[in-house]
C-alpha positions as CSV (number, residue, x, y, z in Angstrom):
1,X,-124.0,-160.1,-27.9
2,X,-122.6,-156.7,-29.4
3,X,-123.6,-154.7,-25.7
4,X,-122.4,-155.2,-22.6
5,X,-125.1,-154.5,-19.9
6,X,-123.9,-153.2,-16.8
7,X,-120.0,-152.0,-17.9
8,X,-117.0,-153.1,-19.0
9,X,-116.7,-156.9,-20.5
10,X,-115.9,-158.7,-23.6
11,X,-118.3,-160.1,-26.3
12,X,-117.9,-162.4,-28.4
13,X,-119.2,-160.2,-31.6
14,X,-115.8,-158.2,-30.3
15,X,-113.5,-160.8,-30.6
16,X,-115.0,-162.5,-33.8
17,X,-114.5,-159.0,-35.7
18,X,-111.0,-159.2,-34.7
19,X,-110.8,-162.8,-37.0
20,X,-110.0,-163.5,-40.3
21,X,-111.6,-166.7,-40.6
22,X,-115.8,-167.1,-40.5
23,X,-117.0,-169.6,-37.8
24,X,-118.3,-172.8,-38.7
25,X,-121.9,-173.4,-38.7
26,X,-122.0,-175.5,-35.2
27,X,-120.0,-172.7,-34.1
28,X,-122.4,-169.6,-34.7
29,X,-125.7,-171.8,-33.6
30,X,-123.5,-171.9,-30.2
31,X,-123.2,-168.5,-30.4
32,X,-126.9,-167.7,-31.1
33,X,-127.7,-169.9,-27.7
34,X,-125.3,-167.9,-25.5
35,X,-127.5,-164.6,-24.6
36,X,-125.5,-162.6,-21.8
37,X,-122.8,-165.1,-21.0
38,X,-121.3,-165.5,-18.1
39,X,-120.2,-163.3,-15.3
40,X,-117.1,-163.6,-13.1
41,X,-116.2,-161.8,-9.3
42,X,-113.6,-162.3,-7.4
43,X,-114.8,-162.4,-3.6
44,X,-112.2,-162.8,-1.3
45,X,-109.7,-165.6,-1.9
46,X,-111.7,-167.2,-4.9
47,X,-113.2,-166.5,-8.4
48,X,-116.8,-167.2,-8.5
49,X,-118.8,-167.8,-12.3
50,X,-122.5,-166.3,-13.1
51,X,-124.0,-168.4,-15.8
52,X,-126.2,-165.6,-17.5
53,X,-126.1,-167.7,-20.6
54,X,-129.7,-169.7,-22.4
55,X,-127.2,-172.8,-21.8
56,X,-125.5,-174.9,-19.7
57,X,-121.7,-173.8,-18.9
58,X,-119.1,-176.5,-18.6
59,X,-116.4,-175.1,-16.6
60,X,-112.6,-177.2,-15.2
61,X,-110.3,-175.4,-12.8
62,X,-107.0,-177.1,-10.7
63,X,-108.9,-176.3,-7.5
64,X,-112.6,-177.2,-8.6
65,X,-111.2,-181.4,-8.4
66,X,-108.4,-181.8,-6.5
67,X,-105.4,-179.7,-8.6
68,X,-103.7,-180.2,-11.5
69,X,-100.6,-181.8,-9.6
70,X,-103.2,-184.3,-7.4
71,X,-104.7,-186.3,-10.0
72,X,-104.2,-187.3,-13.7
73,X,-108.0,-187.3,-14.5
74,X,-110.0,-184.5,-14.2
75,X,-113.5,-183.4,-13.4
76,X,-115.8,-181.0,-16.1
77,X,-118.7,-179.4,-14.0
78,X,-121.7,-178.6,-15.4
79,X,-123.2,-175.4,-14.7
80,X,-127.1,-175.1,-15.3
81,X,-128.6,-171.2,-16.9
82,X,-129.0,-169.4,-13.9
83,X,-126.6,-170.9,-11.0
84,X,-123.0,-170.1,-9.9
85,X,-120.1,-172.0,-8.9
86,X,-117.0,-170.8,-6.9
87,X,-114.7,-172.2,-10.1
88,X,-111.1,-171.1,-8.7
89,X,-109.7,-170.7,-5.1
90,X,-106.8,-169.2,-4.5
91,X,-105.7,-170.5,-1.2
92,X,-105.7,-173.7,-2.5
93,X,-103.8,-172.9,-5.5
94,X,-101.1,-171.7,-3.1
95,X,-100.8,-174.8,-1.7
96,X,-100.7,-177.0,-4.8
97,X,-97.9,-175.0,-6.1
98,X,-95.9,-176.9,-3.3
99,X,-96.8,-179.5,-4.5
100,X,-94.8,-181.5,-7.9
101,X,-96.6,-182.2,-11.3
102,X,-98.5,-185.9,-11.3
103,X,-96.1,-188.2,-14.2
104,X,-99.5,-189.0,-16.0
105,X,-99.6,-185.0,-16.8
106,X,-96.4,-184.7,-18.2
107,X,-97.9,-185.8,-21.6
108,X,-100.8,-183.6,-21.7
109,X,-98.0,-180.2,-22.5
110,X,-97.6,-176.9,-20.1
111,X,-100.6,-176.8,-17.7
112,X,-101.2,-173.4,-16.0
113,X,-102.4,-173.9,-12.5
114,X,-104.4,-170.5,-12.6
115,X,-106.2,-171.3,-15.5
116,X,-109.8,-171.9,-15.6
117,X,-111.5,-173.7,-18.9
118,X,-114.9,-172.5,-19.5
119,X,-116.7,-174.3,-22.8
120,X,-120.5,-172.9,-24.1
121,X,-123.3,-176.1,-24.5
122,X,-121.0,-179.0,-25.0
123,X,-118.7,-181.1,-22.3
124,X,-115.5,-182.4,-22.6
125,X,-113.1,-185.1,-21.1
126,X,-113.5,-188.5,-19.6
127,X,-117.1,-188.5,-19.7
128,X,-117.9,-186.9,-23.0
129,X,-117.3,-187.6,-26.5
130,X,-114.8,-184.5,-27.6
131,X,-111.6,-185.7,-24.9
132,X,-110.6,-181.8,-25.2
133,X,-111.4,-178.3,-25.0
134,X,-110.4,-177.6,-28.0
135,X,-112.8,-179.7,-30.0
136,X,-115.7,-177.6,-28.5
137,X,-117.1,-175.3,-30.7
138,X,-117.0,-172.7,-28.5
139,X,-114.6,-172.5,-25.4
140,X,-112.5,-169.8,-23.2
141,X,-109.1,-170.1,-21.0
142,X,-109.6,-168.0,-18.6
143,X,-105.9,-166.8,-16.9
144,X,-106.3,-165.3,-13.4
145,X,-103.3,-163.6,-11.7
146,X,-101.4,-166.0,-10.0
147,X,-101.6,-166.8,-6.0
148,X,-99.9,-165.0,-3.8
């Protein structure tokens, strides 16, 4: 993953370079799996994912299921090699800013409405075994500029 095709982007080989700790074994099979990643547009008034990737993306955005201040579960779309999915849309984020923070949130810490939560191979939440992001082995938060 060391070369971008078609411009600018990020790899991952960049970004583990930068570390001083060597990834875990699950970790680096992950890796191996995820070919030429993922691709994101904006088009209009939403953010739209590419899944260029050998593997299936799992991706969880406040205006993919109903917004962060709506509902105190959430939904983790799967995203098959080969498809797309319009994963943020602004209008609606504009409108759930109006709107206060569910109570059953309030435990899970600071939640970033224009945040989008992309993991590589492996789900998470309700219906999976790892309940968080962060037990995936390999994960982004992607921060998009908020709505206007």
């Amino acid at each position: 993953m060391g070369n971008i095709p078609h411009g600018e982007g990020l790899s991952l080989a960049s970004l583990a370079a930068s570390s001083h700790t060597s990834p875990s074994e699950q970790v680096r099979r992950t890796r191996e799996k995820i070919g030429l990643g993922l691709v994101l547009y904006q088009d209009g008034d939403g953010v739209w994912l590419y899944n260029r990737a050998e593997i299936p993306l799992f991706v969880n955005s406040p205006t993919l299921d109903g917004g962060v201040h709506c509902r105190a579960d959430f939904i983790v779309h799967k995203l098959p090699p080969g498809h797309i999915l319009n994963i943020f849309d602004y209008e609606k984020a504009r409108e759930y800013q109006k709107l206060p923070v569910h109570p059953a949130l309030l435990h899970v810490g600071p939640i970033d409405q224009n945040s989008v939560h992309v993991s590589f191979a492996k789900g998470w939440g309700p219906n999976y075994r790892r309940q968080a992001i962060t037990e995936c082995p390999c994960w982004l938060e992607i921060l998009l500029v908020p709505a206007r």
